[in-house]
C-alpha positions as CSV (number, residue, x, y, z in Angstrom):
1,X,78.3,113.4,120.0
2,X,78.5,116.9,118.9
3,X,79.4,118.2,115.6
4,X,82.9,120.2,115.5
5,X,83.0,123.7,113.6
6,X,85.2,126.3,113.3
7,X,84.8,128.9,116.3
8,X,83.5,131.9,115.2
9,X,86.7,134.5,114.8
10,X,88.7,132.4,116.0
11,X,90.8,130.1,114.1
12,X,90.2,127.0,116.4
13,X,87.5,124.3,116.7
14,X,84.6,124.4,118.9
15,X,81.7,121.6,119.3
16,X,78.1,123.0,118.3
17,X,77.3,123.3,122.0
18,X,80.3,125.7,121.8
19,X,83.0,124.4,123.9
20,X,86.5,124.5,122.8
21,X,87.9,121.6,121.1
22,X,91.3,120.9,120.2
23,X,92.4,117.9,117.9
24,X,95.2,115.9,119.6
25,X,96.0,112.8,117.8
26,X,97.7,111.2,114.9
27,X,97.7,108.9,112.0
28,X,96.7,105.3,112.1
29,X,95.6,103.0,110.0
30,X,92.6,99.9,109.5
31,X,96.0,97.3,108.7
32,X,98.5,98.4,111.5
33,X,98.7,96.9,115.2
34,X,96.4,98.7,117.0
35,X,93.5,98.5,115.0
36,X,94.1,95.0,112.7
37,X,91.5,93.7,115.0
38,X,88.9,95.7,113.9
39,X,88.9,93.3,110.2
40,X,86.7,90.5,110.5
41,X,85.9,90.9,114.8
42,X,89.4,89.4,115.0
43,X,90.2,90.9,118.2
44,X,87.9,93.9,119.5
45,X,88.8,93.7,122.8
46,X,92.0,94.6,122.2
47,X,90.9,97.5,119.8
48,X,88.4,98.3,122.7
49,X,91.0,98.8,124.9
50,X,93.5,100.8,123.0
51,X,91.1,103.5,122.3
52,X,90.3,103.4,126.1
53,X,93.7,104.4,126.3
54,X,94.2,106.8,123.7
55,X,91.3,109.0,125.8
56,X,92.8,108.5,129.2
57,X,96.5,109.6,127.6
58,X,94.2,113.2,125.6
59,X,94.1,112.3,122.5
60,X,90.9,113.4,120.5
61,X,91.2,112.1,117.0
62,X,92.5,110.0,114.8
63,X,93.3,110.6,111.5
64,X,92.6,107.7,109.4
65,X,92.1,106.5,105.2
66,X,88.9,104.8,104.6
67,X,91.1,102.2,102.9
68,X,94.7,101.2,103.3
69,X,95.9,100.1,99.8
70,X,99.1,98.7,100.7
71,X,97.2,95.2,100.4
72,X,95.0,93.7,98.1
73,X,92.4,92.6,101.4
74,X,91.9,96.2,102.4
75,X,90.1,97.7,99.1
76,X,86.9,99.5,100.1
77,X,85.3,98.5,97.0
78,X,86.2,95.5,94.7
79,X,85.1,95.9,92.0
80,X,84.7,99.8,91.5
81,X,81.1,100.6,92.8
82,X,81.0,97.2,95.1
83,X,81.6,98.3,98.8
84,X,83.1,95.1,100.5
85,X,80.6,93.9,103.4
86,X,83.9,93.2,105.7
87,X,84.8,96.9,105.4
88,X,81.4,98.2,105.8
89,X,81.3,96.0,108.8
90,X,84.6,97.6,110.2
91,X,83.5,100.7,109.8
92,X,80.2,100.3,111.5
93,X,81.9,99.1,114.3
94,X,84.9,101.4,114.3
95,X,82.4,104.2,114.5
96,X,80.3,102.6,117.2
97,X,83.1,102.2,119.2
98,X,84.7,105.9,118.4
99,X,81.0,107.1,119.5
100,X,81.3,105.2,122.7
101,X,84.8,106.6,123.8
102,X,84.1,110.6,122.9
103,X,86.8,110.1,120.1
104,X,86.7,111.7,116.4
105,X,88.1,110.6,113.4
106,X,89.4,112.7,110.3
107,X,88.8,110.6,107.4
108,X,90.0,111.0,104.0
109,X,88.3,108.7,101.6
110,X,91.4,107.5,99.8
111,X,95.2,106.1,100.5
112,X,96.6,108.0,97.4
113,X,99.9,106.8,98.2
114,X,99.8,103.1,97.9
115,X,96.9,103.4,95.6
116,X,99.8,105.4,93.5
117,X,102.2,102.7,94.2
118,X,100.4,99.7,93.6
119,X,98.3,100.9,90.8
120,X,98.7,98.0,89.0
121,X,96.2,96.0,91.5
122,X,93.9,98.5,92.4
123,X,90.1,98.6,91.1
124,X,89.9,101.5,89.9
125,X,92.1,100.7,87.4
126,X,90.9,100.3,84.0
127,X,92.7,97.4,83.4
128,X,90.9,95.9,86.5
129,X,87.8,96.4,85.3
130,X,87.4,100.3,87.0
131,X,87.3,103.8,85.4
132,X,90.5,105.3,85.2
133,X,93.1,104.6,82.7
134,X,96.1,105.7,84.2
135,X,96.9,107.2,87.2
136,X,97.9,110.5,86.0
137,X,94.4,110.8,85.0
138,X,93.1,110.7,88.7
139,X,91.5,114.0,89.0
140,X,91.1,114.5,85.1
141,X,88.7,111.4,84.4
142,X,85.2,111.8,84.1
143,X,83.8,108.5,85.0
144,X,86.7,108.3,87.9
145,X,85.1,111.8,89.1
146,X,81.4,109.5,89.3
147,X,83.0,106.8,91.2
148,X,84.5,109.0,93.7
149,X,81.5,110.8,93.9
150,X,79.7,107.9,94.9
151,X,81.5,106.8,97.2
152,X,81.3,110.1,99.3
153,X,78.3,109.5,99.4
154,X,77.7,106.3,100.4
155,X,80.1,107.3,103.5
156,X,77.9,110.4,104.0
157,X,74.7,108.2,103.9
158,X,75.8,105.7,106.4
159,X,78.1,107.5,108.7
160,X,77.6,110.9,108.4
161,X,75.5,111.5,111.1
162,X,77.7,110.8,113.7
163,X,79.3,113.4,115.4
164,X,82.8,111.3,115.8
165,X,83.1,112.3,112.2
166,X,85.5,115.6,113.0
167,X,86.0,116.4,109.2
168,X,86.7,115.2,105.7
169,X,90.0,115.5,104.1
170,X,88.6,115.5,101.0
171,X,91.7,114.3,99.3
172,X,94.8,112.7,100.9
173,X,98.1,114.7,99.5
174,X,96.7,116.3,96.4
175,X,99.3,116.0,94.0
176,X,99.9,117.5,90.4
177,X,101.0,114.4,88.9
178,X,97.7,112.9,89.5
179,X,96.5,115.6,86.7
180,X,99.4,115.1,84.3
181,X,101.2,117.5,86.2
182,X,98.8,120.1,85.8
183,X,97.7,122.0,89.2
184,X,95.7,124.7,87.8
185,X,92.9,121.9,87.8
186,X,92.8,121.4,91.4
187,X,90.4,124.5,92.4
188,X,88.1,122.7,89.8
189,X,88.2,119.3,91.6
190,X,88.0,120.5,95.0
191,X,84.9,122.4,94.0
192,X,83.5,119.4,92.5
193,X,84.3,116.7,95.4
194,X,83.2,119.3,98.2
195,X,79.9,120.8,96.2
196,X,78.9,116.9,96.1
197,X,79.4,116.3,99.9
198,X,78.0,119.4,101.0
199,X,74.8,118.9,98.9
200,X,74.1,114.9,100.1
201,X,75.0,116.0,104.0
202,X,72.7,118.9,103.7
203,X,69.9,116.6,101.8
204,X,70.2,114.1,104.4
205,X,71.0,116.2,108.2
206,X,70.5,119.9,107.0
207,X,74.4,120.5,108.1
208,X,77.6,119.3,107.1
209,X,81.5,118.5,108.1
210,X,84.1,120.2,108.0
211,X,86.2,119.7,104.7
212,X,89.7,120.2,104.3
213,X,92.5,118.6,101.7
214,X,95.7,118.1,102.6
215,X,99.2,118.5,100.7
216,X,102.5,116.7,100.9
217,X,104.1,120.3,102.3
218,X,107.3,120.5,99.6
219,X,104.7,120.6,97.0
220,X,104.5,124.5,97.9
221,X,107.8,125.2,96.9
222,X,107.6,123.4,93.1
223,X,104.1,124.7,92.2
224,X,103.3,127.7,94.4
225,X,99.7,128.0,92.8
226,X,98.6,125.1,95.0
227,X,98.7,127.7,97.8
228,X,95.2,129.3,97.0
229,X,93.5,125.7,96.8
230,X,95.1,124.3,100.0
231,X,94.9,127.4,102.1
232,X,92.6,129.7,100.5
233,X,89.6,127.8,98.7
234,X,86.9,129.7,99.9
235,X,84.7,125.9,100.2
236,X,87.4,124.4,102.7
237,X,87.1,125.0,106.4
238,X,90.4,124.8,107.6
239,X,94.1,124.0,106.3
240,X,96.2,121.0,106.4
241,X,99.2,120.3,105.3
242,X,101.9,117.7,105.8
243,X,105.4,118.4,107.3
244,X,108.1,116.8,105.7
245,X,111.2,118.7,105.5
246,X,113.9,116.7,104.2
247,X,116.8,118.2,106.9
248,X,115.1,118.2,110.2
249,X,112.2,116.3,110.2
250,X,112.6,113.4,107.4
251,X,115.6,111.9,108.9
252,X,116.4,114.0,112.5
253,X,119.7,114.7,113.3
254,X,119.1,116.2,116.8
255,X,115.3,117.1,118.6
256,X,115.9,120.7,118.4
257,X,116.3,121.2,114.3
258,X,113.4,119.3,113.6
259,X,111.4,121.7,116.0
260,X,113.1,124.7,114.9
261,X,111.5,123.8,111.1
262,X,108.1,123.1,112.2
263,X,108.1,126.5,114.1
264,X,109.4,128.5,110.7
265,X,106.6,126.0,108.7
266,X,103.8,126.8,111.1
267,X,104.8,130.8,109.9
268,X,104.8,129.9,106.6
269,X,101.4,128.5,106.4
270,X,99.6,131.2,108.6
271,X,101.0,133.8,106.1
272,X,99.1,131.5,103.4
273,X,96.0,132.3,105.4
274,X,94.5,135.5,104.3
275,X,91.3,135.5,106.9
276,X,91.7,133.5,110.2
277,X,91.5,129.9,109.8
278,X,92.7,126.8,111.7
279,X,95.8,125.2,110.5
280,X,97.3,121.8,111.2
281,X,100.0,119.8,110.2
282,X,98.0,116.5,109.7
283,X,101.5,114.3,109.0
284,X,104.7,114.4,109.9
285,X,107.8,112.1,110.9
286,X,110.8,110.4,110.6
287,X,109.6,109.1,106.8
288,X,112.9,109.0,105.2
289,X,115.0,107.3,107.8
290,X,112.4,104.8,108.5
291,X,110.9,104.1,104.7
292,X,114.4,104.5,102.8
293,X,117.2,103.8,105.3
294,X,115.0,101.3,107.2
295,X,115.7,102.5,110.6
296,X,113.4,103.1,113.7
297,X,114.9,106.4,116.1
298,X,115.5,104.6,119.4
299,X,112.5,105.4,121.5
300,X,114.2,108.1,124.0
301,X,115.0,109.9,120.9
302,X,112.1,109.7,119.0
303,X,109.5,110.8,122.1
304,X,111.3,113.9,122.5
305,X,111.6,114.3,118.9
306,X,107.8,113.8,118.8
307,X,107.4,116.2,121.9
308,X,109.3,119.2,120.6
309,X,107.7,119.2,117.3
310,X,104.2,119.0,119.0
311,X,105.3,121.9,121.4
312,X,106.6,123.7,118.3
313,X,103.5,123.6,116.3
314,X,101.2,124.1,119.0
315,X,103.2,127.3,120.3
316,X,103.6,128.8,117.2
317,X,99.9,128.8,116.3
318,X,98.8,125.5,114.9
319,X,95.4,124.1,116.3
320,X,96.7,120.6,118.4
321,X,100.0,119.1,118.3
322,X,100.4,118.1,114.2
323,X,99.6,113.8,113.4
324,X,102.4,112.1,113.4
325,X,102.8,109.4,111.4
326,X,104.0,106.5,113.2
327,X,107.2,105.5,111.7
328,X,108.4,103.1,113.7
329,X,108.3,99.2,113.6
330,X,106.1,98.0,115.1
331,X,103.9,101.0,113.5
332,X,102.8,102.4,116.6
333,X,103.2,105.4,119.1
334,X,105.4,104.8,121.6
335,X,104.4,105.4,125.1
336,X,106.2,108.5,125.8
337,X,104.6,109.7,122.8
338,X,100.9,109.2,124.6
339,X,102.5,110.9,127.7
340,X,103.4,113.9,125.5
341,X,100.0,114.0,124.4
342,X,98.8,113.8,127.6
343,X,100.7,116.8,128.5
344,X,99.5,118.6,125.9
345,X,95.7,118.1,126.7
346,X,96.4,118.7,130.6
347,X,98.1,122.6,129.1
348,X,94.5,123.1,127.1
349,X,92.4,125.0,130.3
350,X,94.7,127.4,130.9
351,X,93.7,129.4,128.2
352,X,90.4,130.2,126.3
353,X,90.8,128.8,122.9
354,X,87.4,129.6,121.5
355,X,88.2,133.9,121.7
356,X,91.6,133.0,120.5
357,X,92.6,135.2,117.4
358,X,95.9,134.2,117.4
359,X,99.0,135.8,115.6
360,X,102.1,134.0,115.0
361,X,104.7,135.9,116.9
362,X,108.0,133.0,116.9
363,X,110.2,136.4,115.1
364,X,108.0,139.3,117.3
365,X,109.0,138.2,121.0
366,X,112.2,139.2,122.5
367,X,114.5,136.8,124.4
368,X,117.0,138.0,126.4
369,X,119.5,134.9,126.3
370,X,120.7,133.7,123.0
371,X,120.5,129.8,124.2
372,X,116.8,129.7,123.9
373,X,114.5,129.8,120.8
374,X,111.1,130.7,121.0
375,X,107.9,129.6,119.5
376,X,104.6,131.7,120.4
377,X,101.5,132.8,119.6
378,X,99.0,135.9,120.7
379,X,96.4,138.4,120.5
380,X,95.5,141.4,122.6
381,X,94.6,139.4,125.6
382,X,96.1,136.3,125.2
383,X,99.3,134.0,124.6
384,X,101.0,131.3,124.2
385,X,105.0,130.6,124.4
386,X,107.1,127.7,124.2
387,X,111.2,127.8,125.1
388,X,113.4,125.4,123.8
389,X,117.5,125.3,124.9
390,X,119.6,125.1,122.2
391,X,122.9,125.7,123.5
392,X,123.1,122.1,125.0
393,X,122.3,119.0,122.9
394,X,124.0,115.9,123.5
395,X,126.0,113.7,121.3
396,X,122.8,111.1,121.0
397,X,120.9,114.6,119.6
398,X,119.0,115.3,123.3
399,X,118.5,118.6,124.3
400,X,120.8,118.0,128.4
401,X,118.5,117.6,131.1
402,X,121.2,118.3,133.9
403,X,122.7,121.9,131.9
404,X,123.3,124.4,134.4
405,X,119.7,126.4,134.2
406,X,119.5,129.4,132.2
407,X,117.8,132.4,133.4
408,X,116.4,135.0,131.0
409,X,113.9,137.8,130.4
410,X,111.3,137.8,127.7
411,X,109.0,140.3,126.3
412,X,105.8,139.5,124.2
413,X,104.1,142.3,121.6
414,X,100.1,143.2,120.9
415,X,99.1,142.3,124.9
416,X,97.0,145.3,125.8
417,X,95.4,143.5,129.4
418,X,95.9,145.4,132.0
419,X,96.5,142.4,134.1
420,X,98.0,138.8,133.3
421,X,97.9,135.6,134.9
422,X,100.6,134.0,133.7
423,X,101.1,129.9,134.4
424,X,104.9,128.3,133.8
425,X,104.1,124.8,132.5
426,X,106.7,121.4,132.5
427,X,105.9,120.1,129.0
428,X,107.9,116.8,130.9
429,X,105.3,116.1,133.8
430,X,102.5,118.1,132.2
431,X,102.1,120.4,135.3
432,X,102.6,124.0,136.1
433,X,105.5,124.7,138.3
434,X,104.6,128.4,138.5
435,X,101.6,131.3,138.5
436,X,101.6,134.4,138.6
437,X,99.8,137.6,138.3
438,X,101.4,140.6,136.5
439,X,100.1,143.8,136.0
440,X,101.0,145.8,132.3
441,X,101.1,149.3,132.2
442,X,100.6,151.5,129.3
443,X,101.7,150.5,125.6
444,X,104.9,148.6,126.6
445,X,105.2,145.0,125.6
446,X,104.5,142.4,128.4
447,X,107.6,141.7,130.1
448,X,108.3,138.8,132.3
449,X,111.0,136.9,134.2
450,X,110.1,133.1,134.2
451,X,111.6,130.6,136.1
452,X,115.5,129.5,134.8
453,X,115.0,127.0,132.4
454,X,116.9,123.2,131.9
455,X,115.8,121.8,128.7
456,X,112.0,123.7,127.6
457,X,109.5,125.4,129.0
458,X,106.0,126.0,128.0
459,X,103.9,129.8,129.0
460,X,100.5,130.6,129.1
461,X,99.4,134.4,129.5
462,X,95.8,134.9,129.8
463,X,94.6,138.3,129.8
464,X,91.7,139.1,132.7
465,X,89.6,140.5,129.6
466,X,88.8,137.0,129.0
């Protein structure tokens, strides 16, 4: 399989052969249904099969933890330094399997949330025989520093050739308590962990991954500094953070709040960027209501839930959909989550991704009827749009799928084509209902008349420039 990279001035991914490629997927995990077969061959048939079905529903990659802590029978090493055979062996075939499907995997090498929680058990632990004294001391200890160290590279050195390796997340939901509240060491530790990796991919394959490191999103807001590690460290390739927005998204109300946030947080984390760089919301979902009140959305709400905020994020300039995190009991993505998926891989050719220098625009385009919000994206020869009504949401929180269609006018700034083709997409069936071919003239903003629209509505404009 090809290696993924950034496209070159444009903030998206492209294979090395240079074809566009756009990560569409979510978070899963070694221990959860759809891949607890993987542990000891218990059932690879069935893990076969799934990922057969995650490429015939688009998805692209999976984001997943090289260990899954919430156990004591998951530990990648036990003792510190001792890589468990079983979980070498589920790796080796977890890889030879992603290989044989086309799918990619972003891996971060450690579960920092139940390795947080149940901190007590886990081997690196001092009091379990490993390096690090307390947990606060995570990215502060010396020997812990070796240990993690080592294990990037033993990772690197046995699966770092493959090309279903997408990227590192170099470290899951970096966190100022785990460096006694101090985040002015994180640029430090960053440099460290990726320095390392880079020098022991470049040793063994004369290239490397992409790196990134994600951030529990709120984080922003209690220690702003983190913003030039997580957006702006000059030694990550793109940005990830993780959406949890404790109104909207944490425990939804209605399907149009939740994507009404992740448009405004998509913004917000563009802004961070100072040059062009892919952005992705690598977690999201309904943590609070599911982890805290115990309660699974009932599936019709929770796929179009899922759907609006992919269709937010994706609209508004994020690279893919955003990874939800599952959520639910069982743990799994229901199937008109996979549809929406689907959808949004079938939406990918109607517009050249790897030329796309992309400018969030949600505040810039003009809409001429007040029950829509908008979510879009450009640059001088191309966009992206997404509609959502907001006027009509049912008392289950559904947006009505028998309103009275709403007709409208919209404008869209910075095209300077002389000629559009322009393609009206159902997000729903994941086909275009309309094209079109529209000719601009002068300096005025692109101005269209789409289709009325029900419920939401999804525009590509693609410039004939490119």
């Amino acid at each position: 399989m090809p290696w993924i990279q950034v496209a070159p001035g444009a903030p998206y991914f492209i294979t090395e052969e240079g074809n566009a490629w756009t990560p569409i997927g979510q978070n899963d995990a070694i221990t959860w249904p759809d891949f607890a077969g993987l542990f000891r061959r218990k059932d690879m048939a069935a893990v076969e099969g799934h990922l057969a079905y995650l490429v015939e529903h688009g998805v692209t990659v999976l984001r997943f933890m090289l260990e899954y802590a919430q156990t004591e029978n998951r530990y990648f090493e036990k003792p510190a330094g001792k890589f468990q055979p079983n979980m070498i062996k589920l790796w080796d075939d977890l890889f030879a399997l992603c290989e044989k499907y086309g799918l990619r995997i972003l891996l971060t090498p450690y579960d920092t949330f139940w390795m947080w929680i149940r901190w007590n058990h886990h081997p690196y632990n001092q009091a379990n025989g490993g390096p690090c004294r307390k947990r606060s001391q995570w990215l502060l200890c010396p020997e812990t520093l070796k240990i993690i160290k080592n294990r990037l590279s033993f990772v690197a050195e046995r699966w770092g050739s493959s090309g279903a390796l997408f990227a590192w997340d170099l470290w899951n939901e970096i966190h100022p308590a785990h460096a006694e509240n101090n985040p002015e060491v994180f640029n430090e530790f960053v440099v460290e962990l990726s320095t390392h990796l880079r020098e022991v991919e470049l040793r063994l394959y004369g290239r490397t991954h992409l790196q990134t490191v994600s951030l529990f999103g709120p984080v922003l807001y209690e220690h702003p500094i983190v913003a030039d590690v997580i957006f702006r460290h000059p030694q990550l390739d793109f940005a990830t953070t993780h959406f949890y927005d404790a109104k909207t998204i944490n425990h939804p109300k209605n399907t149009v709040a939740s994507a009404i946030c992740t448009g405004a947080l998509i913004r917000e984390a563009l802004e961070h960027l100072h040059q062009p760089k892919p952005f992705f919301d690598s977690e999201h979902g309904p943590i609070h209501a599911f982890k805290d009140l115990h309660k699974t959305l009932p599936a019709p709400f929770d796929d179009e839930y899922f759907r609006h905020i992919q269709w937010a994020h994706f609209a508004s300039g994020g690279a893919g959909g955003g990874m939800r995190w599952p959520n639910r009991h069982p743990h799994v993505l229901t199937y008109g989550m996979r549809e929406a998926q689907k959808n949004l891989n079938k939406f990918l050719p109607l517009l050249s991704w790897s030329f796309f220098k992309r400018k969030n625009l949600n505040h810039e385009i003009k809409i001429s009827s007040p029950a829509l919000s908008g979510f879009a994206c450009g640059d001088e020869h191309q966009a992206l749009v997404w509609l959502l009504r907001k006027d009509k949401i049912e008392k289950n929180g559904l947006v009505s799928k028998v309103a009275e269609p709403v007709g409208f006018t919209i404008s869209i700034p910075g095209l300077t084509s002389s000629r559009y083709l322009i393609s009206y997409f159902d997000t729903i069936s994941g086909m275009v209902i309309h094209t079109e071919e529209v000719e601009k003239r002068g300096v005025e903003e692109l101005a269209l008349t789409p289709p009325p629209i029900v419920a939401d509505m999804a525009i590509a404009i693609r410039g004939d420039k490119v």
